[in-house]
C-alpha positions in Angstrom: 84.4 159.3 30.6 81.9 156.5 29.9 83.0 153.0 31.1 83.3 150.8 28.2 82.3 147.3 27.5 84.4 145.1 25.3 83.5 142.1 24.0 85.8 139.7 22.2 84.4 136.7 20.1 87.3 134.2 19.7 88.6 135.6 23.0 90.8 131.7 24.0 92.7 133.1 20.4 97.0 133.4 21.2 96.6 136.7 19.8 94.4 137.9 22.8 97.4 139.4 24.7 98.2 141.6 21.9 95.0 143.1 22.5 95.3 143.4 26.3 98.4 145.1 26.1 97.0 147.6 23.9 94.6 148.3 26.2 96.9 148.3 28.9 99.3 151.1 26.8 95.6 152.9 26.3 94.6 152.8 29.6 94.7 157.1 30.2 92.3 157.2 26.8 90.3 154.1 27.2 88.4 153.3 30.4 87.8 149.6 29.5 85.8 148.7 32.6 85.2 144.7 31.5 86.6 142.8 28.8 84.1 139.5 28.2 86.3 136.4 26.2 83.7 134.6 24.4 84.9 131.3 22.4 83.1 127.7 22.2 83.5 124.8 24.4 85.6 123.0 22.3 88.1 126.0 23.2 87.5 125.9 27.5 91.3 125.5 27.8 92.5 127.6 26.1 90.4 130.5 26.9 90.9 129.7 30.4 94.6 130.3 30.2 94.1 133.2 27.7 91.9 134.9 30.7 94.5 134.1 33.2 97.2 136.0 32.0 94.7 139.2 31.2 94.3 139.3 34.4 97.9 139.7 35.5 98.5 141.6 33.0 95.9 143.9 34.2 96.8 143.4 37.8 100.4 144.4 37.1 99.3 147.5 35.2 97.3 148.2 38.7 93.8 148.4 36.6 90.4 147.3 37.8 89.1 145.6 34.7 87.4 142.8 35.1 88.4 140.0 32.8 85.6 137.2 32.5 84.9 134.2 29.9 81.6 133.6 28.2 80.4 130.4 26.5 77.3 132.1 25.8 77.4 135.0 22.9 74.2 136.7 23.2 74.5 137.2 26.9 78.4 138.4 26.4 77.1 141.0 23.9 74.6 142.7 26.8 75.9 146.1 27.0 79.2 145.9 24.8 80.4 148.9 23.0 82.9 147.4 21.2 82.9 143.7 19.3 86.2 142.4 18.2 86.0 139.5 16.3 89.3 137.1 15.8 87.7 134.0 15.4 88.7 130.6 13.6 86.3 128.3 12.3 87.6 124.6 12.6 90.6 126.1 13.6 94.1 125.1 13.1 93.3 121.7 11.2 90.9 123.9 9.0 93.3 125.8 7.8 96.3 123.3 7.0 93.5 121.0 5.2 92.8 124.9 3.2 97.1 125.1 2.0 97.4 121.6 1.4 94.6 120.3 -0.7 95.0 123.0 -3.5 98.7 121.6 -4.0 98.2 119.0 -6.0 96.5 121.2 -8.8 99.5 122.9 -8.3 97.9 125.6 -7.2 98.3 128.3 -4.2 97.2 126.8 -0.7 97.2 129.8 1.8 94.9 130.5 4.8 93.3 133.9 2.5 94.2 133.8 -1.3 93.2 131.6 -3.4 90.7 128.3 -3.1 92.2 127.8 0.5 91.0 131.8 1.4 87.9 130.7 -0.5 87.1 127.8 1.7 87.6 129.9 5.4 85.5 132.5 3.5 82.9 130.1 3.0 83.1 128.5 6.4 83.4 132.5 8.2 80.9 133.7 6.4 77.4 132.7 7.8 78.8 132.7 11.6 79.5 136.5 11.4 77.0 136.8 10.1 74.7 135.1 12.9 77.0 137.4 15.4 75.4 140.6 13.7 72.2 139.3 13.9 72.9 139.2 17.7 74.6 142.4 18.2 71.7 144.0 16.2 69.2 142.6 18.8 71.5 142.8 21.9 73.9 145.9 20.9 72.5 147.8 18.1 74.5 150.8 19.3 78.3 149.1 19.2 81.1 148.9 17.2 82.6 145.6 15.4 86.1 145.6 14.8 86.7 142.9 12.8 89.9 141.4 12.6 88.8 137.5 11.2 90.5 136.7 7.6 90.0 137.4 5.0 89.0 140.5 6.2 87.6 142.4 3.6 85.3 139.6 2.2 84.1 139.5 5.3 83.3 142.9 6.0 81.9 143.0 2.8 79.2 140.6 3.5 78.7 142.0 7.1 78.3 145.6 5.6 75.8 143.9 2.8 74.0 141.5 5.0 73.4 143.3 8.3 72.8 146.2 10.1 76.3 146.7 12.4 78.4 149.5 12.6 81.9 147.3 11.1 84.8 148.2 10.4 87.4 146.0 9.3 90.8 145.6 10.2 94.0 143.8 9.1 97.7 144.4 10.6 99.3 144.7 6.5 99.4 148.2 6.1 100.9 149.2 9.6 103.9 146.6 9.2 104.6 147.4 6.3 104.6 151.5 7.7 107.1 150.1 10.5 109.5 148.5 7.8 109.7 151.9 5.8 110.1 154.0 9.3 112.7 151.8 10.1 114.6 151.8 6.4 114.6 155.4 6.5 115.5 155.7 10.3 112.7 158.1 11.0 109.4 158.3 13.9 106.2 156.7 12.5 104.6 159.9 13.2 106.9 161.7 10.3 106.1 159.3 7.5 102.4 159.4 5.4 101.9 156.4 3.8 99.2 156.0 1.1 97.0 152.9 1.0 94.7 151.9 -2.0 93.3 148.1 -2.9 91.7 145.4 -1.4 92.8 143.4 2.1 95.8 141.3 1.4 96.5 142.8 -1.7 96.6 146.7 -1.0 99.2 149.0 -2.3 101.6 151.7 -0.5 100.7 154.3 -3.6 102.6 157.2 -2.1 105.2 157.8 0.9 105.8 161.0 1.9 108.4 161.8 4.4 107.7 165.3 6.1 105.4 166.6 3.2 107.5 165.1 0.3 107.0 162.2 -1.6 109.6 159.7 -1.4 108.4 156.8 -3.4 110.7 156.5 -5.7 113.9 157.4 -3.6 112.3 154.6 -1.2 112.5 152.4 -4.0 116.0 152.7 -4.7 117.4 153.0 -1.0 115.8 149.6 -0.1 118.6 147.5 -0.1 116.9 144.5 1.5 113.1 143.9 -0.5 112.9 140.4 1.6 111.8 142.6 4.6 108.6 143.5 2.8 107.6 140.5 4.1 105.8 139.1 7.3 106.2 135.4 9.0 103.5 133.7 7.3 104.8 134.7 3.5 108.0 133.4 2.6 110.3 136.1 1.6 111.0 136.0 -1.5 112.8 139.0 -2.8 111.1 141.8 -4.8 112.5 142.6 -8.3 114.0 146.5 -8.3 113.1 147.0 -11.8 109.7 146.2 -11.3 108.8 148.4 -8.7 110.6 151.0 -10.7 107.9 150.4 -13.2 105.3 150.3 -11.3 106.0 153.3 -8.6 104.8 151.9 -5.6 105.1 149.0 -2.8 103.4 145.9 -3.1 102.1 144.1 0.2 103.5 140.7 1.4 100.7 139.0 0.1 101.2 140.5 -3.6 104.2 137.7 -4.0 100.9 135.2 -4.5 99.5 136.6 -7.7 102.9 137.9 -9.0 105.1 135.5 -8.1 102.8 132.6 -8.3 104.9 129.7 -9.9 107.7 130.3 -7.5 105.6 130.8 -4.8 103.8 127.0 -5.6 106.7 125.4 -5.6 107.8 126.8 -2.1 104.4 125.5 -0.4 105.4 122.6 -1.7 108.6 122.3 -0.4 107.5 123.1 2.9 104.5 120.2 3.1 106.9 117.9 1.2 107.7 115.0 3.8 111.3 116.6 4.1 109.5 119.6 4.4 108.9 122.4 7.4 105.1 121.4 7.0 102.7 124.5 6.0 102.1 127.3 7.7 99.6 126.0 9.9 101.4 123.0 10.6 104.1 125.7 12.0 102.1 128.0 13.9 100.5 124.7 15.6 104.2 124.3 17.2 104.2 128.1 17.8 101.2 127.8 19.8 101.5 125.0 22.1 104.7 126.6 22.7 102.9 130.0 23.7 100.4 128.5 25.5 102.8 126.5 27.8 104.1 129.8 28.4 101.0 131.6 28.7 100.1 128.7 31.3 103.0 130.2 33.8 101.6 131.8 36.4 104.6 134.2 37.0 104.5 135.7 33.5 102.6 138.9 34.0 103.4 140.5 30.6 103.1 139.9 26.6 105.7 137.7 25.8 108.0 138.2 23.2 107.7 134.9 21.7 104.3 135.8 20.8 106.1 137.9 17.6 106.7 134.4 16.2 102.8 134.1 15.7 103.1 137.0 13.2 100.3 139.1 14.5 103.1 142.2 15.1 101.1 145.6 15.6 97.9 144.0 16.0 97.2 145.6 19.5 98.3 149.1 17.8 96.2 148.6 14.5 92.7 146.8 16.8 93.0 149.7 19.7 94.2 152.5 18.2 91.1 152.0 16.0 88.8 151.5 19.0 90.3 154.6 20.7 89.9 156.9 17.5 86.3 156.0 17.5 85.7 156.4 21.4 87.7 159.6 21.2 86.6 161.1 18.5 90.2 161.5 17.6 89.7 162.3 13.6 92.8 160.0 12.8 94.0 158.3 10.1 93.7 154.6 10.0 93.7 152.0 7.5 90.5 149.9 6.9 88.3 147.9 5.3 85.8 150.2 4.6 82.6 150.6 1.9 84.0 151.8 -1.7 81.8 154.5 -2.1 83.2 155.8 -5.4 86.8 155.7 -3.7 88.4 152.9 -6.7 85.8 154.3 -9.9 86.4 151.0 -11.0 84.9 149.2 -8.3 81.3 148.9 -7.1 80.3 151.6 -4.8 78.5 148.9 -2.3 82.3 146.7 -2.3 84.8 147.0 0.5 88.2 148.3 -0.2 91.5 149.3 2.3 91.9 152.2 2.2 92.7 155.6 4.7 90.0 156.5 5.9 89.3 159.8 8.9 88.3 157.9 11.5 86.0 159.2 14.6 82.5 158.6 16.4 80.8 158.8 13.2 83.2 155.9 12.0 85.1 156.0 9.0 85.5 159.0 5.9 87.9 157.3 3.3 90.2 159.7 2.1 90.4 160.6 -2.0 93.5 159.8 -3.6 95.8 162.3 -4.4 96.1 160.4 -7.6 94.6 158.1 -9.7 95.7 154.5 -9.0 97.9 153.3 -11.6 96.4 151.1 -14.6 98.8 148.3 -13.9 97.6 148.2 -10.5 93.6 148.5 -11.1 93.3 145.3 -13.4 94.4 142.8 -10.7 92.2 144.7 -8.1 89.1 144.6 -10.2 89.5 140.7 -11.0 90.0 139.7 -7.3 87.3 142.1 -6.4 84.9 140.1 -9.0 86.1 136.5 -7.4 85.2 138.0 -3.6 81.6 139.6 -4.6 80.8 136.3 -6.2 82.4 134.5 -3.1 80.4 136.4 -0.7 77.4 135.8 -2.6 78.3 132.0 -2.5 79.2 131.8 1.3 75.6 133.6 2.3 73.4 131.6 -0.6 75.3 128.4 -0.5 75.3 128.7 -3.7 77.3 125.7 -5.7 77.6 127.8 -9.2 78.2 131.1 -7.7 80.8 129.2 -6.0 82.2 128.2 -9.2 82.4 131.3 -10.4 84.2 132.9 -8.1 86.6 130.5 -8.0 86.6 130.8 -11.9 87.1 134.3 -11.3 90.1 133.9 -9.0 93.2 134.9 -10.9 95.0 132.3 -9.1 93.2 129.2 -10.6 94.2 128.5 -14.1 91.1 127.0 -15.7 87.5 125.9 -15.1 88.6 122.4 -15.2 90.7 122.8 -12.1 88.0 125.1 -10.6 85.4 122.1 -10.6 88.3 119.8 -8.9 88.9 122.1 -6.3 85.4 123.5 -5.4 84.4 119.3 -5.3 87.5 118.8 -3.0 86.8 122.0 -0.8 82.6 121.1 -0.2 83.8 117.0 0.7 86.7 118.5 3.2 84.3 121.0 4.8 81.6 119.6 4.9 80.5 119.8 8.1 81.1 123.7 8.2 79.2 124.5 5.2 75.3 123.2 6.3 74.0 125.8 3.6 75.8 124.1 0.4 74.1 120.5 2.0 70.5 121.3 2.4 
């Protein structure tokens, strides 16, 4: 078996023992002979400790790979099969500055949807984007998995703007597999769940149990509609009567465009000054707290604090991926993946998520079994419209395509507040976006 290289950009991230320990559960199918952690030096610390505990981790697992760090991407990339991308530009402050300005428009402030997911696409962007350009003159030959938010738009512009062999990946779909395995008290292996839609706001069309499709039944035996949730979306509970109407699961991040109003006012609750400050402000706690922990030198495994970061499943979803491709397994996965006449509705050259045959060629999406619903495709094809114009902006810098995607965005309620907000979002970013400041 060839040896492989992995190289992963945003490598001092707290998520980057979920990935080790997926390798480490891999290691009979995946002979990862060097795993490179490439961040910037504002991130030396962090990084350092990150690399640290891979290599216990790999030392306990009684592994030779070699775990380095690398402040210098092109020379990281030499020789890497596979690129994983989980990378935050400005970081942590970034995004709490993305959920709390929209708030006062009384608008949705949340690290992907809406004019706070607008502003890290914009700042995201033109960095991956200068990553492909070195993987296509470093490592034309391997594989990005790209797990940066928001994921789709930016595997859109990656799969419209460069050359690289990308997939992209978000941990949605497989949480929400685990929640309906463990509802119906059955092995993930037994269940068949249908995807369809875009990232963050993809649907679970179908479930089928053993060759039979138990949507419906699903629907009504859920007694508890707060666990279609995840740690970063606040669990409110899902109306019964509307997913009777509807016939299918919304993900977590649905509760943003259908539950908007209620959805505002708990954001701002929470960055009220009585308030749990917003997510960001949370996971800022949950990380100094991990990182103290990471800093032990007797911890020698992932710990199980790290679940309080809310990546669950991201090793399973990010190597599993990797492995199907090395292995030509021909497995299902969920991805962000070229449209291709998947959604008719939808441009052919868009990304959707989707399930898709994965294997060395990469990724065959699968054809629905169905038509999507109508009440489904008219909210896919509007957010669809806001992220082609968004990735258009992000690339061109672009001030009036950058209005109308935000326009576009079914989460901003007029052009007047759209003006406010894109003004607001160029003045607190500026110094990430050089291309809307030439």
């Amino acid at each position: 078996m060839k040896e492989l290289k992995v190289t992963v950009i945003g490598g001092g991230s707290s998520y980057t023992p979920e990935l080790i320990n997926g390798f480490l559960k891999r290691k009979d199918e995946l002979p990862v002979k060097e795993i490179v952690l490439v961040d910037i030096e504002e991130g030396r610390e962090k990084v350092t400790i990150v690399s640290k505990l891979a290599e216990r981790m790999i030392k306990k697992a009684g592994l030779n790979t070699k775990v380095r760090v690398s402040f210098d991407r092109r020379e990281a990339l030499i020789d890497a099969d596979f690129v994983v991308t989980q990378f935050r530009v400005g970081g942590l402050d970034a995004r709490a500055r993305d959920e709390r300005f929209p708030l006062k428009y009384n608008v949705i402030g949340q690290e992907t949807c809406g004019p706070g997911g607008f502003a890290k696409a914009l700042r995201t962007i033109p960095v991956i984007l200068g990553i492909c350009k070195d993987i296509e003159e470093v490592c034309p030959n391997a594989w990005l998995i790209n797990f940066t938010n928001p994921s789709g738009m930016v595997t859109e512009a990656i799969n419209k703007y460069s050359n690289v062999k990308c997939l992209g990946l978000c941990n949605v779909p497989i949480h929400m597999k685990m929640t309906f395995t463990d509802v119906l008290g059955v092995k993930p292996e037994d269940l068949f769940v249908e995807y369809i839609g875009l990232n963050h706001l993809v649907w679970a069309k179908s479930i089928w149990l053993n060759g039979k499709d138990i949507t419906r039944d699903l629907i009504e035996q859920m007694t508890d509609f707060e666990s279609l949730s995840m740690k970063n979306i606040p669990a409110i509970d899902w109306d019964r009567d509307y997913l009777r109407a509807v016939g299918m699961f919304p993900s977590p991040y649905h509760r943003y465009y259908l539950m908007t109003q209620d959805m505002v006012e708990e954001e701002k609750e929470a960055a009220s000054e009585n308030g749990k400050g917003t997510r960001a402000e949370v996971v800022k706690e949950v990380e100094h707290n991990l990182f103290e922990l990471y800093k032990n030198e007797s911890l020698d495994t992932k710990p199980k604090e790290l679940d309080k970061r809310g990546g669950a499943y991201y090793s399973d979803a990010a190597v599993s991926l990797i492995s199907a491709i090395y292995n030509n397994k021909k497995e299902i996965h969920t991805v962000n993946v070229l449209n291709n006449g998947i959604l008719k509705e939808l441009p052919d050259n868009c990304v959707i998520e989707t399930n898709a045959i994965i294997d060395n060629t990469g990724a065959t999406p699968l054809s629905l079994k169905s038509p999507l619903a109508e009440e489904a495709v008219g909210l896919i094809h509007a957010v669809k419209s806001y992220e082609i114009a968004a990735v258009d902006a992000a690339v061109k810098g672009d001030k009036k395509k950058a209005l109308i995607a935000l326009v576009n965005n079914p989460l901003i309620p007029s052009i007047s507040i759209a003006e406010k907000l894109l003004d607001e979002l160029l003045d607190i970013n500026k110094e990430f976006l050089p291309q809307f400041f030439k």
